[in-house]
C-alpha positions in Angstrom: -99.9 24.0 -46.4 -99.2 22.8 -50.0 -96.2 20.8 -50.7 -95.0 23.9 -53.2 -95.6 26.5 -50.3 -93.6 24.2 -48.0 -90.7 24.1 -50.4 -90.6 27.7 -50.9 -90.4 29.0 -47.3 -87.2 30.2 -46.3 -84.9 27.8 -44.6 -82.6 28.3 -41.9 -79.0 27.8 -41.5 -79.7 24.8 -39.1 -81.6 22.9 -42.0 -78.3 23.6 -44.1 -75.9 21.4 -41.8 -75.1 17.8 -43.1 -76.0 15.0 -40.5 -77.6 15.4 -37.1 -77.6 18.4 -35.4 -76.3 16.8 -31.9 -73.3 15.6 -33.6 -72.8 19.2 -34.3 -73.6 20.1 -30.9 -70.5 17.7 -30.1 -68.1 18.9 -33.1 -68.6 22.9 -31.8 -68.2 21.4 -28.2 -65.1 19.6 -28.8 -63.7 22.5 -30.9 -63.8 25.0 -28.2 -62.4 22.6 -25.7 -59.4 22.0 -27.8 -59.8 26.0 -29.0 -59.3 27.1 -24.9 -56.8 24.4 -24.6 -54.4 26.0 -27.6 -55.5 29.3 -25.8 -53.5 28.5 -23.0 -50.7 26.4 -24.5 -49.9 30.1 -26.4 -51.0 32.1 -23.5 -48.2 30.2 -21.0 -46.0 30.0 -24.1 -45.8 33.5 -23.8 -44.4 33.7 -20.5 -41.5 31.6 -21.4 -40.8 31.4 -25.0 -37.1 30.1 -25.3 -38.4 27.2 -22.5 -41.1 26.4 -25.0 -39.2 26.5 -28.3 -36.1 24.0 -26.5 -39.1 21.6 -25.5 -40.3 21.6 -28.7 -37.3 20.8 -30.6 -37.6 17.0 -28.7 -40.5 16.5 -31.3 -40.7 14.5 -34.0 -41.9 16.9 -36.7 -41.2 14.6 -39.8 -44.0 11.7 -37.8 -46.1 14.8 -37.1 -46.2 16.2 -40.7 -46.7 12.4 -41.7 -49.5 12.1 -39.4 -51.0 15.2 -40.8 -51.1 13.5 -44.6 -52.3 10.6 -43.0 -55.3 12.1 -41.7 -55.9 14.3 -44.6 -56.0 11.4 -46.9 -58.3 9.8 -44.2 -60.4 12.6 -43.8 -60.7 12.5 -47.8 -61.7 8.6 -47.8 -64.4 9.6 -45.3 -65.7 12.3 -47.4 -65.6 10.1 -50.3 -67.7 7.3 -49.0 -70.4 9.8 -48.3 -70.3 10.3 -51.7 -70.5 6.6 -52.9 -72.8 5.8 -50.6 -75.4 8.5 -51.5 -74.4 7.1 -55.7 -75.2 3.6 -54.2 -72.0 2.5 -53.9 -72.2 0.6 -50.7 -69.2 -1.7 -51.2 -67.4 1.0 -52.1 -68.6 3.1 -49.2 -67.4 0.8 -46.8 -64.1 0.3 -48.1 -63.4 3.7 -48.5 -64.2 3.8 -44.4 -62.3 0.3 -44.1 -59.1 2.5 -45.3 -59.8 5.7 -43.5 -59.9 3.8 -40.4 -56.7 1.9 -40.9 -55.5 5.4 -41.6 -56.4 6.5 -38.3 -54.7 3.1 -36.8 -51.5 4.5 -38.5 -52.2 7.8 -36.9 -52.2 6.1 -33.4 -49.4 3.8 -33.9 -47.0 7.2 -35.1 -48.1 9.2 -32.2 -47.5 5.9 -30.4 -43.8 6.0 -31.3 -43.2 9.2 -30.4 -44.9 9.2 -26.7 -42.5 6.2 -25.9 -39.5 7.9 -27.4 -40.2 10.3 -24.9 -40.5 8.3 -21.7 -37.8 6.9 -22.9 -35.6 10.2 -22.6 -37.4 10.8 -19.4 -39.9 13.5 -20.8 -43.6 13.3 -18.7 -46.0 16.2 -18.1 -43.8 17.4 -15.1 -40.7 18.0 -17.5 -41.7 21.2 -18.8 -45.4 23.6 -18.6 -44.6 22.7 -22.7 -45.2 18.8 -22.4 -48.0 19.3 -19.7 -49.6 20.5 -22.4 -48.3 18.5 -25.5 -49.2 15.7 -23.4 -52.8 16.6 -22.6 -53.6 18.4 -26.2 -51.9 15.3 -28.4 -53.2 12.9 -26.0 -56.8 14.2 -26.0 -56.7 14.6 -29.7 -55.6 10.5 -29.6 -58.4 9.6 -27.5 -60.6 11.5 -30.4 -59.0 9.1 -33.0 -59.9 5.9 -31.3 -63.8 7.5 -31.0 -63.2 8.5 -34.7 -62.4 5.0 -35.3 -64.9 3.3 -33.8 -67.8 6.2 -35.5 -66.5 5.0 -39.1 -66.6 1.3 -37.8 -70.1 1.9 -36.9 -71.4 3.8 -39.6 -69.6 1.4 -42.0 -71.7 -1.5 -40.6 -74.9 0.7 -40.4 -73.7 1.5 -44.1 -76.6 4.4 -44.7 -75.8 7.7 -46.4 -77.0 9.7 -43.7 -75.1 8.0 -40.9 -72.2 7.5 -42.7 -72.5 11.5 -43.2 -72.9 11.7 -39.2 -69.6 9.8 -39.1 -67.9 11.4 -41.2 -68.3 14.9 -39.7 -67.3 13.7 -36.5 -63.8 12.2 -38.5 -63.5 16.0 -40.1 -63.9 17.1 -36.4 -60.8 15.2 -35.6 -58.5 15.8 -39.3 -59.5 19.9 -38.2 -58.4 20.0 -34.5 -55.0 17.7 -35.8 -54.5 20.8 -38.4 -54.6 23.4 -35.9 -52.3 21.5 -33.3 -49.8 20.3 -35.8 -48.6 24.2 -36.3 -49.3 25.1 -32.9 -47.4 22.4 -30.8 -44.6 21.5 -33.4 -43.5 24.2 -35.6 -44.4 27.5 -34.1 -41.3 29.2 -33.3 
């Protein structure tokens, strides 16, 4: 097979996907845990809607809508060293990562706040179905930032386009699911 005939046959949707296709293995893995998990925090939310909306009024919605600009802006620095990397940018690259993991520090150190403003009123998992699962959804997400962080530290010492695109899809991964819970846990009504 010429290189012209290789070029022309039809590719398929798997050769389309940026980075490696376990990562994405991992993303759609990862996205239908947390997908089953918002299942049931709305599934049991229906069962007891007033007990769920008085729960949720303990949140902090102002640190949560923060927390959702920070890791917007994070996920954009992520998807912007892809870009200066691939230009040849590497010192640029790895800033850009430097900032969207600091980003993702103030992420933890927000959420931080507002988990210990809850043990300090006494709220744990047993308070309320509505923290069991605000608890295990947040929490989990959290546990996805600290992996998020240590992917961009990684690919920023690794510092090659393609790996840094790896990285970055996993950091997307986490900005999504935080999208979808922000909503879900703090302001649906």
């Amino acid at each position: 097979m010429t290189e012209t005939q290789a070029r022309s046959e039809p590719r398929n949707a798997l050769d389309e996907l940026p980075g490696e296709l376990l990562m994405w293995v991992l993303i759609v893995s990862e996205l239908l845990v947390f997908g089953a998990g918002l299942a049931a925090f709305l599934g049991v939310r229906i069962s007891d809607p007033f007990g769920f909306a008085e729960a949720q009024d303990h949140l902090h919605r102002t640190g949560a809508a923060l927390n959702t600009v920070v890791l917007i802006t994070s996920g954009f620095l992520a998807a912007r060293a892809v870009q200066l990397r691939r230009n040849g940018q590497r010192t640029m690259a790895r800033w850009h990562l430097i900032a969207a993991m600091l980003l993702g520090g103030v992420f933890l150190w927000i959420k931080g706040i507002e988990f210990a403003e809850k043990a300090e009123q006494g709220i744990g998992v047993e308070t309320h179905p509505f923290f069991m699962f605000y608890y295990l959804l947040t929490g989990f997400h959290a546990a996805h930032v600290v992996a998020g962080i240590v992917i961009l530290g990684l690919v920023a010492i690794w510092d090659e386009a393609h790996i840094i695109e790896v990285g970055a899809a996993f950091w997307h991964m986490v900005d999504l699911v935080w999208v979808l819970l922000f909503p879900v846990v703090y302001l649906l009504a």
